[in-house]
DODO-786193 format. One record per atom (N, C-alpha, C, CB): x, y, z negated. Coordinates in steps of 0.2 Angstrom, whole numbers, plus 5000, padded with zeros to 4 digits. Last residue first. Glycine has a CB too. Layout:
<rotors>
XYZ...
</rotors>
This chain:
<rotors>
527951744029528551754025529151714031528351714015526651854035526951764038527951774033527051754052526051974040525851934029526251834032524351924026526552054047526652064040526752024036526252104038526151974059526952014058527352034050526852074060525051934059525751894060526251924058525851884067523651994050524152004053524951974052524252054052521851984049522551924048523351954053522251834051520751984050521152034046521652014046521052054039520351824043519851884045520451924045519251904039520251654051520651694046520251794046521551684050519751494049519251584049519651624046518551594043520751404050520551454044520051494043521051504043520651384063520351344060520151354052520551304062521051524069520451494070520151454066520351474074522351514064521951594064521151574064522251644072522951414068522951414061522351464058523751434058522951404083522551374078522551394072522751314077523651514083523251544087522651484082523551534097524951484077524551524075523951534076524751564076525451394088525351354082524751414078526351344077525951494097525251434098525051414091525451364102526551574092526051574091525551534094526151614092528051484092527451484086526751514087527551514081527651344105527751394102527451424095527651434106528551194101527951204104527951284100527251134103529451044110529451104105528951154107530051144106528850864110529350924111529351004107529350944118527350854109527850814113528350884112527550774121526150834094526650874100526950864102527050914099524750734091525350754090525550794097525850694087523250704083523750744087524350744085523750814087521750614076522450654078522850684083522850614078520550574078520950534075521550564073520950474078518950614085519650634086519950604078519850724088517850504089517950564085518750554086517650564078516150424099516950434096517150494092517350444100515050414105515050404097515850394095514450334095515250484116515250404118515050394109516150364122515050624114514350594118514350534119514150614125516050654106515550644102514950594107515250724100516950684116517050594113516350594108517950574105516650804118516450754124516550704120516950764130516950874105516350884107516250824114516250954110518350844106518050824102517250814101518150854098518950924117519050834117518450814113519850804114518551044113518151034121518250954119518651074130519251054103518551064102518351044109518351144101520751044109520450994104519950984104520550994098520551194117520551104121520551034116521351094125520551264107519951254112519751184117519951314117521751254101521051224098520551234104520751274092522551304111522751244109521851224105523451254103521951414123522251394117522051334115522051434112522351474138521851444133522051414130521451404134523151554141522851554146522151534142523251524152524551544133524251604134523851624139524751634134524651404136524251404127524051494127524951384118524451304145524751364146524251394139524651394153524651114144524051174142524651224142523451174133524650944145525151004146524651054147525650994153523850814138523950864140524550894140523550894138523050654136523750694135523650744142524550644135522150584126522150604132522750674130521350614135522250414123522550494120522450514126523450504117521750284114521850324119521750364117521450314125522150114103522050144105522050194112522250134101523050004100522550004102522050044101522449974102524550024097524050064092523350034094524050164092525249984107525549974102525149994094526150004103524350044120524549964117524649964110525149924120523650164124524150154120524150064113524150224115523050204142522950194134523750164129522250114134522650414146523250324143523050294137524350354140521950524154521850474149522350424150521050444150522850684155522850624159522550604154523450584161522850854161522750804157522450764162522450804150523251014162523250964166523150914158524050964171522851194165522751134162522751084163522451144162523051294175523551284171523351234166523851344168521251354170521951354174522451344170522151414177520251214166520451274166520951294168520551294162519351144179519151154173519751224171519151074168519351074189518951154192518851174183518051154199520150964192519550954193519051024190519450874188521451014190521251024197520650974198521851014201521351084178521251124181521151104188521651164180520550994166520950984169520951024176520950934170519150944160519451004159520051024162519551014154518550814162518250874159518550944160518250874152519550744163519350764168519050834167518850714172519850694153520450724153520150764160521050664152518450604149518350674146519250704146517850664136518850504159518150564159518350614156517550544155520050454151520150474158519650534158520050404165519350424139519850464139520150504145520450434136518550294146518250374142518750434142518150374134519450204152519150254157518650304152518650204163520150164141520550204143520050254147521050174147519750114125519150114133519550184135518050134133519850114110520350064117520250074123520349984117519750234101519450174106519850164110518750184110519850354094519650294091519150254096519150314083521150454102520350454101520250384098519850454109522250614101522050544101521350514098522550504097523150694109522450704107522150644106522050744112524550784114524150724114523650714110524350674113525450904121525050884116524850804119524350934115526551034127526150964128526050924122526550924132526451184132526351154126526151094127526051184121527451304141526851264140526951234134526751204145528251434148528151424144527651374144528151464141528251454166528251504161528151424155527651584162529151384178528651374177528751434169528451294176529951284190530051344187529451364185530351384192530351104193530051164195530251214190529251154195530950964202531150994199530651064199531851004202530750774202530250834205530750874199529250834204531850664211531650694204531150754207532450734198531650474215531750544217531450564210531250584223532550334210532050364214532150444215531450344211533450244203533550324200532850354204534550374203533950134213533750134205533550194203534150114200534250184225533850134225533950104221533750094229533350354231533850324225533650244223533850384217532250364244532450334238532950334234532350294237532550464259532450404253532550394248532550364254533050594266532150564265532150484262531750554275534150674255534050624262533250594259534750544263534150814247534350764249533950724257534250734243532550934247533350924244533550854245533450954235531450924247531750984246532350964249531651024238530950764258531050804251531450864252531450754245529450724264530350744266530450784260530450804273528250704267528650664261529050684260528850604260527950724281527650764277527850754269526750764279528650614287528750694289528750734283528250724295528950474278528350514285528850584283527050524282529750414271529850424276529850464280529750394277528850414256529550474258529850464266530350454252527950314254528050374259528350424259527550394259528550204249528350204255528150254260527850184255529150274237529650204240529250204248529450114233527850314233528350374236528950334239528650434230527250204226527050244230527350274234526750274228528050174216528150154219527850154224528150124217528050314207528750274212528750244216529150234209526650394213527250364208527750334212527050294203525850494220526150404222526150384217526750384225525850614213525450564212525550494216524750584213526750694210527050654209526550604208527650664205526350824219527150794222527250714216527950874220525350834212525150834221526050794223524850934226525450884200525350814203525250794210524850794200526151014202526650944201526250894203526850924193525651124213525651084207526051034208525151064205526651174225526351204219526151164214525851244220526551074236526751054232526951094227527151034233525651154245525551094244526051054238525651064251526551254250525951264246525951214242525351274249528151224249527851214251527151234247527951174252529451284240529451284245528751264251529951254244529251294222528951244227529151284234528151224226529351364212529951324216529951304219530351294214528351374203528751444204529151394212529351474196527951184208527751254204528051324207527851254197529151104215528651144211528551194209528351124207530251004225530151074219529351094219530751164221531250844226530350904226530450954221529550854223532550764230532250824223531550854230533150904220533350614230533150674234532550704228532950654242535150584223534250604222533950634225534150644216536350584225536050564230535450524228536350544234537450654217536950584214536650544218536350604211537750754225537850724222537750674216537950764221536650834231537250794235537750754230537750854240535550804222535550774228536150754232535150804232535950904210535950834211535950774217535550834207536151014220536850974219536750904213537451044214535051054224535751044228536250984226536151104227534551054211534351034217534851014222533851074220535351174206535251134200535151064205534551164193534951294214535551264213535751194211535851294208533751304210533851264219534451244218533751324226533551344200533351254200533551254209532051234197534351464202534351414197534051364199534251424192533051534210533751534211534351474207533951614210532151534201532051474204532851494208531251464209532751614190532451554189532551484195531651574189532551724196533351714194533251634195533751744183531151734199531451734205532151704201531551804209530751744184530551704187531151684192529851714188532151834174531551824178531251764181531651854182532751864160532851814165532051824169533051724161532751894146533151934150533351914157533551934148532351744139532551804138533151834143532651814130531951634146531751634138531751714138532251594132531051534161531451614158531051624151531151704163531151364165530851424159531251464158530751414152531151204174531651274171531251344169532351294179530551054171530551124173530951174169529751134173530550904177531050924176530951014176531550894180529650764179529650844181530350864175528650894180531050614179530350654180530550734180529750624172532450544183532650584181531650594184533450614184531850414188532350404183532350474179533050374185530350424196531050414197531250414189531550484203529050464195529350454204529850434203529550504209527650454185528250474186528550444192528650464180526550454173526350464179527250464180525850514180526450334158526550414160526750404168527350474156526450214153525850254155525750314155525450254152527850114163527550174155526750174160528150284154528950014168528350014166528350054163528249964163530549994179530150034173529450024172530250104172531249914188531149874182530749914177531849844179531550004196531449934200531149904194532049884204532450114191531650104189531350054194531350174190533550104178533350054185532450064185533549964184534550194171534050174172534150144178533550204172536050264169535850194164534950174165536050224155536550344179536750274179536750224175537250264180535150424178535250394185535850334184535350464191535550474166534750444168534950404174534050514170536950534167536550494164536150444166536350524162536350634176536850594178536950544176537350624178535650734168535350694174535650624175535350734181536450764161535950734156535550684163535450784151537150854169537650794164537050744163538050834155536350944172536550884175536950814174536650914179536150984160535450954163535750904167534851004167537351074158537151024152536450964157536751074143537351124169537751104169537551044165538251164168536051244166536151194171536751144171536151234178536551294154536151254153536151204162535551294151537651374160537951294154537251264153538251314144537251464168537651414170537751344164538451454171536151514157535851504162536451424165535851594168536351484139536451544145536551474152537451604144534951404132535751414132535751464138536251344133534251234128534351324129534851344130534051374124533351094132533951134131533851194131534351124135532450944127532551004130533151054125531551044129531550774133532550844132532350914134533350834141531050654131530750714135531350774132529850744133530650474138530850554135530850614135531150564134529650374141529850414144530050464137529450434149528450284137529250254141529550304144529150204148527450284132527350314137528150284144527250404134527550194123527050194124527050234131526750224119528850274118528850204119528350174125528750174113529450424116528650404116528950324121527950474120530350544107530350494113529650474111531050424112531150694113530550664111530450604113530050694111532150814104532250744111531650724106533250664113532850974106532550914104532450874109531950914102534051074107533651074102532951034101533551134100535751064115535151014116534451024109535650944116536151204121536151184115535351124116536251244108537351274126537051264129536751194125537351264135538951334123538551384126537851344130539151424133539751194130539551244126539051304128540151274124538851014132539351094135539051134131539251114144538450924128539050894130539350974132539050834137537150854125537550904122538150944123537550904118536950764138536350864137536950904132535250864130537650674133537650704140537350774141537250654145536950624121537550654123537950684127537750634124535650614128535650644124536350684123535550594119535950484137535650554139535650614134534950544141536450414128536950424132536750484135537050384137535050364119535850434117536450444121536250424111534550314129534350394126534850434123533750394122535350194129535150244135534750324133534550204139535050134115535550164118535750174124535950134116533750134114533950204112534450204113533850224107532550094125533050074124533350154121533250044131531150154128531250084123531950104120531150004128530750264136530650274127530750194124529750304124531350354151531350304146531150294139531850294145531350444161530950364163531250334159531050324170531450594156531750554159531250484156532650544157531150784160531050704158531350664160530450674158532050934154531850864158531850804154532250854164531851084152531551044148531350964154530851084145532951244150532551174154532451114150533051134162532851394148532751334145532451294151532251344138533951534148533651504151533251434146534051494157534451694144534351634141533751614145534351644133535851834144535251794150535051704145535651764161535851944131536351894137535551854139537251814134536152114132535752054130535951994135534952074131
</rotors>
């Protein structure tokens, strides 16, 4: 059985699409290592790439795709309402089949190395890949933002994994981690009042003591006027509806109501199932047999 990895990196862009298809280009660019979506969001100013493929070609393709990011952004000039440190964002690498965590982060250190000596990106690892307690979760490594971390990559305690203690001075720093499988969503609400969507992203967010492996932000979205409170959810920890029902029930206490969803990227099937099972009332319902 051959080894199949998947990395799924963001980059600090959703206006310009002749910069996303350079990154685009750049991901598909090696065999054995197959670019199967790009999600752009304008609103957020960021894309989101994801690859699969045997272990060497996918790291190979990511860095092509990094390499990219870093000589067609300037983040002296980027604006989004997504949280982010640099040109190349979290950037996490996924055992698909036949691959362990450890192979994993043996890979993203690779992957780290050699953008930093080679890009001269200095890289933060998370999660599985964190070297430090303290930078286990992602937001703890990327709540400055860019222009936050421009001040404190100096001190001692800022030092990055991998490269020289400063800034890329367009490209900023990348956070790299190792992580099992997620599902990023958005959850959109009928009101422009960012600080509700912030409240009720608090509600439940693992590192305000709600669920594990549960992260959300409130953003508002200009172009709709509109707010979405956007999540990343481990869907084999708590399911996709439970965190719609938890949004829905909390917008009820401002007199709001959910308006929609959508997916950022590729999202498993049994997540997809997990809803379909509940909001069906399904009874007796076997995946295996009765799904054509």
């Amino acid at each position: 059985m051959s080894k199949i990895i998947e990395c799924i990196p963001n980059f600090s862009e959703g206006k310009n699409q002749a910069v996303i298809d350079k990154i685009s280009e750049a991901a598909a660019s090696v065999p054995n290592a197959r670019l199967i979506n790009v999600n752009v969001d304008p609103a957020y100013n960021r894309c989101v790439h994801t690859i699969i493929g045997e272990p060497q070609a996918v790291l190979e393709a990511t860095f092509r795709a990094c390499k990219a990011a870093v000589e067609n952004i300037d983040m002296n000039h980027h604006k989004g309402e997504h949280p982010r440190i640099g040109a190349i964002d979290a950037s996490p690498i996924i055992p698909i089949e036949d691959v362990t965590m450890e192979e994993c982060v043996e890979y993203a250190n690779q992957l780290a190395e050699r953008v930093s000596s080679e890009l001269k990106v200095p890289v933060y690892l998370y999660e599985k890949a964190a070297k430090k307690p303290e930078r286990v979760k992602l937001q703890n490594v990327r709540h400055p933002e860019y222009e936050g971390l421009c001040e404190l990559i100096s001190q001692p305690e800022w030092a990055p994994d991998y490269g020289e203690a400063k800034m890329h001075p367009t490209a900023g720093a990348m956070p790299l981690g190792v992580r099992g499988p997620m599902v990023a969503f958005n959850i959109t609400l009928n009101t422009p009042d960012v600080k509700i969507a912030k409240h009720i992203a608090q509600s439940f967010r693992e590192a305000k003591g709600g669920y594990e492996d549960a992260r959300a932000i409130g953003v508002y979205i200009a172009e709709r006027n509109v707010c979405q409170v956007s999540c990343m959810i481990n869907y084999k920890i708590v399911p996709l509806y439970r965190i719609i029902e938890m949004v829905r029930s909390e917008a009820r206490r401002y007199g709001l109501s959910i308006i929609g969803t959508e997916v950022c990227g590729m999202v498993p099937f049994d997540a997809l199932m997990d809803c379909c099972e509940f909001y069906m009332q399904l009874e007796g319902f076997n995946r295996k047999k009765q799904i054509l």
